[in-house]
N, C-alpha and C positions, 0 to 999 in steps of 0.2 A: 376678450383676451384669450388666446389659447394657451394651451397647458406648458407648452414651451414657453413664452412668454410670460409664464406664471412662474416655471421654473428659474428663467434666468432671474427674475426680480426676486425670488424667494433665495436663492442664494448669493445675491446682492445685500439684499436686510439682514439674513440671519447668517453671511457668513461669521463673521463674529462667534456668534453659539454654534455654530458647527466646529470650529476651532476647539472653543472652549471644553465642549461635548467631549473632544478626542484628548484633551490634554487632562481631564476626571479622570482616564482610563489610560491613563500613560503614557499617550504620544507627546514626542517632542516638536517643537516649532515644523521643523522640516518635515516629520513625518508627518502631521496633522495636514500641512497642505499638502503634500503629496497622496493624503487620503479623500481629502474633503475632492483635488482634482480627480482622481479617480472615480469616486461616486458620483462627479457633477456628471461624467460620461458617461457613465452605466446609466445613468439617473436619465437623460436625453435620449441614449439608445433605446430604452424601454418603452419612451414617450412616443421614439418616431418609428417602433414596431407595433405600435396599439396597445403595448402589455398592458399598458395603465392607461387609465380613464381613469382621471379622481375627477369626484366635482368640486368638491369643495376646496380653498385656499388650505385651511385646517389639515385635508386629508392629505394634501400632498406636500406640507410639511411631516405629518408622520413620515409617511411615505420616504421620503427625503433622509431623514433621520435614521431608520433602518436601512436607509442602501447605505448612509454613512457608517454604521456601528458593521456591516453586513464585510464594510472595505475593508474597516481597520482592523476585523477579524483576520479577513483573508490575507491581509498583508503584513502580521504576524506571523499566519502559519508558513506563510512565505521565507520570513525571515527565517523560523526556524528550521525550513525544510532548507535552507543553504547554508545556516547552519551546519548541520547534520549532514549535507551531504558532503560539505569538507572536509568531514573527521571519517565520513564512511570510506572516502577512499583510500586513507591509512589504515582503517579496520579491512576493506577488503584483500591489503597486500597484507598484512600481518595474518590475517586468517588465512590467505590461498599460503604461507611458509608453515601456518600452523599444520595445514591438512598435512595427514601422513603421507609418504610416498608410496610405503605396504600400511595396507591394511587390512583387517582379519577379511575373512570371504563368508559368504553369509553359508549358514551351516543347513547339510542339507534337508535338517528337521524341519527348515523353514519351510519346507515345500520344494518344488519345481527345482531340478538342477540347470536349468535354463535361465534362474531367477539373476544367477550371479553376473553373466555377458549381459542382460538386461537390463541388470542395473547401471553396469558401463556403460552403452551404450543410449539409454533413454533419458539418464538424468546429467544434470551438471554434476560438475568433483563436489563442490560443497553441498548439493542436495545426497547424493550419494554414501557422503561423508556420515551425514544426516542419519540414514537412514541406518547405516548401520553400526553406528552407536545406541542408537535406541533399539530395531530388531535383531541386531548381530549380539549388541552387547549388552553391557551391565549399564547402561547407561540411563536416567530418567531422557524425557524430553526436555526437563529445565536442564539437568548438567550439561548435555547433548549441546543445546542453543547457548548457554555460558563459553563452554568450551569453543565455540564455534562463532561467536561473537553475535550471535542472533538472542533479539527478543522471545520471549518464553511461547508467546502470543505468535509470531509469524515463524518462527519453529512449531512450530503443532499443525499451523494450516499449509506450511511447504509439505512436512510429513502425510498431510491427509492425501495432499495434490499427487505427492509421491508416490502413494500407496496407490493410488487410483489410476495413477500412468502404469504403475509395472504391475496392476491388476488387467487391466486393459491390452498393455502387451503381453503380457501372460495368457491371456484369453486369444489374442488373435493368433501367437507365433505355434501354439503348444492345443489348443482348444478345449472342451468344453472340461477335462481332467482338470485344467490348473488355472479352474474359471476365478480362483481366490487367491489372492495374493500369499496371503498367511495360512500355512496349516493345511496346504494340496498334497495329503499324506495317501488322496488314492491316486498318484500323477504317477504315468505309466511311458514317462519321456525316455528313461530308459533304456523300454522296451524295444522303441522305433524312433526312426532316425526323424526331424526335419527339414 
C-alpha cells in the first residue's frame, strides 16, 4: 500500500479523532472540518513532493496529527490577522488625522542640517512622525508608538529601520562628516554646498 493510500484510509478511520482533536482546542463543527480539510492537502502535498517517507502506519498518524494541530494553528492566526486588519484600517485613518500637519523640525543639535529634507523625503509621514517624537522630542518610544497608534515593539524596530535609512542617506548625500545619524557635531555641510 503506498503512503497515499495509507493516508486516505488513515483519515477515513480517524476522521472522527481528528475532529475530536480540534474541538479539545476550540474549534467548532465548521471550523474543525475546514481544518481537518486543509491538513488532508498539506498532508498529500507533502506526500507527493517526497517530504515525508514515514514507514510505519503509527508514524504517519503522528504525522498526520501535527499537520492537523500545525492547520488549526494557522488558521487562528489567520482569523486574528482579519481581524486586526479590519480595525487597522480605522486606526490607519484616525492616526494619518492624528499626525500633525506642522511639526517641530528636528534641531540642529541633532547633527547634519541635511537631516531635516531627509527625513521628508526618505521616510513615510507616520515613520517620520516617529521619529521625531522620540529624537526631536520629549517623547519615550512607548508614548511615541501609543500616540501613534503603534505597538511598543514595531515602534522601536520602525525607529531602528529609520535611523538606519537616514544614517545611510546621510552618508551617501553629505559623506563620510555625517556618516552617523545622531550627534554629526563635526558635519561641515554648511560649509559647502551639494
Amino acid at each position: 500500500m503506498s503512503a497515499e493510500e495509507r493516508l486516505a484510509a488513515l483519515l477515513t478511520a480517524d476522521r472522527g479523532a481528528l475532529l475530536a482533536f480540534l474541538r479539545r482546542r476550540g474549534a467548532n463543527d465548521a471550523e474543525a472540518e475546514d481544518v481537518v480539510q486543509t491538513a488532508s492537502l498539506r498532508a498529500l502535498e507533502a506526500l507527493t513532493r517526497g517530504a515525508a517517507s514515514l514507514a510505519a502506519p503509527v508514524d504517519l498518524r503522528a504525522w498526520l496529527f501535527g499537520i492537523v494541530k500545525n492547520a488549526h494553528i494557522d488558521a487562528h492566526r489567520g482569523a486574528a490577522a482579519r481581524a486586526t486588519d479590519g480595525r487597522s484600517r480605522v486606526d490607519v485613518e484616525a492616526i494619518a488625522e492624528s499626525i500633525p500637519t506642522e511639526v517641530p523640525e528636528l534641531s540642529p543639535e541633532m547633527g547634519c542640517q541635511c537631516l531635516q529634507p531627509l527625513v521628508e523625503k526618505t521616510l513615510s509621514p507616520a515613520t517620520a512622525a516617529l521619529v521625531r517624537a522620540v529624537d526631536a522630542g520629549d517623547s519615550s518610544v512607548s508614548e511615541a508608538a501609543r500616540s501613534l497608534g503603534l505597538g511598543a515593539n514595531a515602534a522601536s524596530v520602525r525607529l531602528h529601520r529609520a535611523r538606519t535609512t537616514l544614517r545611510e542617506a546621510l552618508a551617501s548625500s553629505c559623506g563620510p562628516c555625517c556618516a552617523t545619524y545622531r550627534g554629526a557635531a563635526s558635519c561641515d555641510c554648511a560649509t559647502h554646498a551639494h
